[in-house]
C-alpha positions, 0 to 999 in steps of 0.5 A: 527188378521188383523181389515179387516179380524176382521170384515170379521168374525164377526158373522161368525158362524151365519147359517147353516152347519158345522162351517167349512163351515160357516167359509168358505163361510165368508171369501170366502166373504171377498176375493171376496167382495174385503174385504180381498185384494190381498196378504193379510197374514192370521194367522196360522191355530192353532192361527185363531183357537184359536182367533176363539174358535174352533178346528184347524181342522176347519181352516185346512179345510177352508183354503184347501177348499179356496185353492182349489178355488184358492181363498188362496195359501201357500207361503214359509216363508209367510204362508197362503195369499189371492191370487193377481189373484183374481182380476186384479186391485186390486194390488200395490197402489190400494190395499193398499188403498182398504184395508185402506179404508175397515179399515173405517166400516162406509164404509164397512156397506155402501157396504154391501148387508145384514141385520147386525141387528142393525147397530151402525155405521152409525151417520146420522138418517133416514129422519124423518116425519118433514124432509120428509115433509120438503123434500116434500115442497122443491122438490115441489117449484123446477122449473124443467122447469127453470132448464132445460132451462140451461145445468145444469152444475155449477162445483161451484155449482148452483148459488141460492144455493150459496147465500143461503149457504152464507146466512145461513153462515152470519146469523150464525156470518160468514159474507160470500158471494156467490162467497166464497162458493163451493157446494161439494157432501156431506162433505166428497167430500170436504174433498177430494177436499181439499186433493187432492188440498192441498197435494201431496203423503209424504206431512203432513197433521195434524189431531185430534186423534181420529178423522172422520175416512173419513177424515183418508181415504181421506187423506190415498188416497191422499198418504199424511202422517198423523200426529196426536194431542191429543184431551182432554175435552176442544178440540184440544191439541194446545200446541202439534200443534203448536210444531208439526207445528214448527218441521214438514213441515205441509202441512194442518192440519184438525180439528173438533173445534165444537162438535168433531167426536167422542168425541163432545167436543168444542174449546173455543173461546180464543183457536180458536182465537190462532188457526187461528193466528197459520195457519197465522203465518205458512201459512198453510191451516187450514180445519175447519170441521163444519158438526155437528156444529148446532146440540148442547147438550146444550149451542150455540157453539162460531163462527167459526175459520174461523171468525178470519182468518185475511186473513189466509188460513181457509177453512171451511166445511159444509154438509146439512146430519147430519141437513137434510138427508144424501141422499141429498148429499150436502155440501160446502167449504167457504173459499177464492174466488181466492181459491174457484175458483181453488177447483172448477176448482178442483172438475169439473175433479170428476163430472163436478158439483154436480147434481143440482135438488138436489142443487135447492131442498136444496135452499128450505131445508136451509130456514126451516134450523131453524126449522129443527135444533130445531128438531134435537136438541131435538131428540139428546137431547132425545136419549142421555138421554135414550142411557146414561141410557141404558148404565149404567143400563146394562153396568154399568162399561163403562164410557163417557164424556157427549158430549156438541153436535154432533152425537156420544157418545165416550164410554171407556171400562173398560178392554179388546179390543174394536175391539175384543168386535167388531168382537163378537158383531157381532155375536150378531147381532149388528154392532159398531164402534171400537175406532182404526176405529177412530185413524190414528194411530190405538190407543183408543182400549179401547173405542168404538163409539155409535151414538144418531142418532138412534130411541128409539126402535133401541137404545134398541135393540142394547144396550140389544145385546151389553150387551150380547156380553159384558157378553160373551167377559168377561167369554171369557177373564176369561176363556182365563185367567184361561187357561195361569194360 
């Protein structure tokens, strides 16, 4: 089963009616929503029935009633294919896109209208009292008068908010001035920007696997083609890299070294060190990933890459939404003022400037950035203590590696697909993060993402569901099993 249609049908039996019905309105869903794209080839009626545990008269049934809407057609030698006349632009490069970027849940939750139960998704917490009375405080000393005195346009960014990122930068041992730094909405707009800047369709861009799975979208849409480099306990493979960048013509290579998305492992200084002088001695731009860099587990992590540059191309991203709030949408590129220069010219042909209330209200934000990461650290510290005994109270086979920071726990299972796990977990009423999500090259079916960016009570809930849909997926399996002996 194709993992946009996976996701269309989980919790498809939920509601009302005849499971014809039900099974019909979810993937008339898909289609319409833009989920399930143009040409798209859904499997014969015998074999959806059987992934679906029901009778193929269910999904003969679906498909003609699609049919007759002109939502499905049958073509000879192709089988059942959503029709391209659903939507006029979705066709040729724009739906390759459109499907690779619903491969991305955390994007296909962001766009959905309904309740999904407990989302396990998303890795950025709801603004909390602290942060909301922080975000009062910030919005308060704004001037609004100052501001719209001037045309409001930066296409760097606000000038304040540049020498704060500076500032906050410096003081985090990265010695940075204004001029050095891009103001981006949020960071994966600079994860755009730089695509965008750096590659052109077929260049080689160099990623963990598994990684941030917007930063696959970004670079997917950007045409680029995406290598990928092992990650292991103590970060990024760089014997791999380097090989991988002696024998390709590597663009960019793209890396989180300080609490990695998914696996929250951290690259030791020395390695740091080595990664630097390899982007140097290739003269190939290295984008240093540092969203979750201030939210530790335990001990401070070593300065950044970007530290040991020499002059080498580093360019180094941060965002305020794992330490804040996500829905202040402000991040930043630091890197080389001649290149900051042409990112912004860049940037400017997107949004002219990212909206500056928001860029003068986190002038105020970084100077309780301290603070606010203190919070945070003890929050996560918290919620992986209870996440941790959840799972190994309820999900006593499922194992993980205690993350030195970040946002995530990266789960394995003990057998099966995590994105079957996925599609019936959904049923359930709890939505999770398959590990192919998180691959460019689809691999780590066997592991699962689960945020610590969660409160107690949700944690609960969605672990007592997860362990339900567990229980099912494995007398499923079994019965499967039985059925082929």
């Amino acid at each position: 089963m194709a993992p946009e249609l996976r996701a269309v049908l989980g919790g498809w039996r939920s509601g009302d009616g005849p499971l014809r019905d039900r099974l019909t309105a979810a993937l008339r869903a898909g289609i319409e929503g833009g989920e399930l794209t143009p040409g798209l080839r859904l499997p014969p009626e015998r074999s959806l029935a059987a992934q679906l545990g029901v009778g193929r008269g269910t999904v003969v049934a679906a498909y003609a009633a699609l049919g007759d809407l002109g939502l499905l057609e049958r073509r000879q030698g192709s089988g059942t294919v959503v029709r391209a006349e659903t939507t006029a632009l979705a066709s040729g490069r724009a739906a390759e896109l459109a499907t690779a970027l619903q491969r991305n849940l955390l994007f296909r939750g962001l766009n959905a209208a309904g309740d999904v139960g407990v989302d396990l998704i998303g890795t950025c917490a709801p603004a909390g009292p602290a942060v909301r009375e922080a975000l009062r405080a910030a919005t308060a000393a704004v001037d609004l008068d100052e501001l719209g005195a001037h045309h409001g346009y930066h296409p760097l960014g606000h000038p304040p908010l540049r020498r704060a990122v500076a500032a906050h930068l410096t003081s985090h041992g990265l010695p940075t001035t204004g001029e050095e730094v891009l103001i981006t909405g949020g960071a994966q707009q600079a994860i755009s920007v730089l695509a965008t800047c750096l590659l052109e369709p077929g260049a080689v861009v160099v990623v963990e696997d598994p990684t941030f799975p917007g930063a696959i979208d970004a670079f997917r849409t950007a045409g680029a083609r995406i290598l990928t480099v092992p990650v292991h306990a103590s970060g990024v493979d760089l014997d791999t890299l380097a090989a991988t960048m002696a024998d390709h013509p590597v663009r960019a290579v793209y890396l989180m070294p300080t609490f990695h998305n998914p696996t929250g492992c951290v690259l030791p200084e020395p390695g740091r060190r080595r990664l630097a002088a390899l982007a140097r001695s290739h003269d190939v731009p290295l984008i240093e990933d540092n969203t979750l860099a201030e939210l530790s587990l335990g001990d401070a992590p070593p300065p950044p890459v970007a530290l040991h540059a020499g002059g080498g191309p580093v360019l180094s991203i941060g965002s305020l939404s794992k330490l804040f709030w996500g829905g202040l949408r402000i991040g930043w590129i630091r890197g080389p003022r001649p290149l900051i220069a042409h990112l912004g010219r860049v940037k400017a042909v997107a949004d002219l400037g990212t909206s500056i209330v928001s860029q003068a209200i986190a002038v105020g934000l970084l100077d309780r950035a301290s603070e606010i990461r203190e919070l945070r650290r003890r929050e996560l510290g918290e919620t992986f203590d209870l996440l941790a005994g959840l799972l190994s109270r309820q999900l006593p086979g499922w194992t993980w590696r205690r993350p030195e920071g970040g946002v995530s726990l990266w789960v394995r299972l003990p057998s099966g697909s995590a994105s079957e796990l996925a599609a019936l977990a959904g049923g359930h009423g709890v939505a999770i993060v398959p590990g192919p999500v998180m691959s460019a090259r689809g691999a780590f079916d066997d592991h699962l993402r689960l945020p610590l960016a969660r409160d107690h009570a949700t944690l609960r809930d969605g672990v007592d569901r997860l362990a339900r849909a567990w229980r099912d997926y494995e007398r499923s399996a079994s019965d499967r099993l039985q059925i082929v002996v």
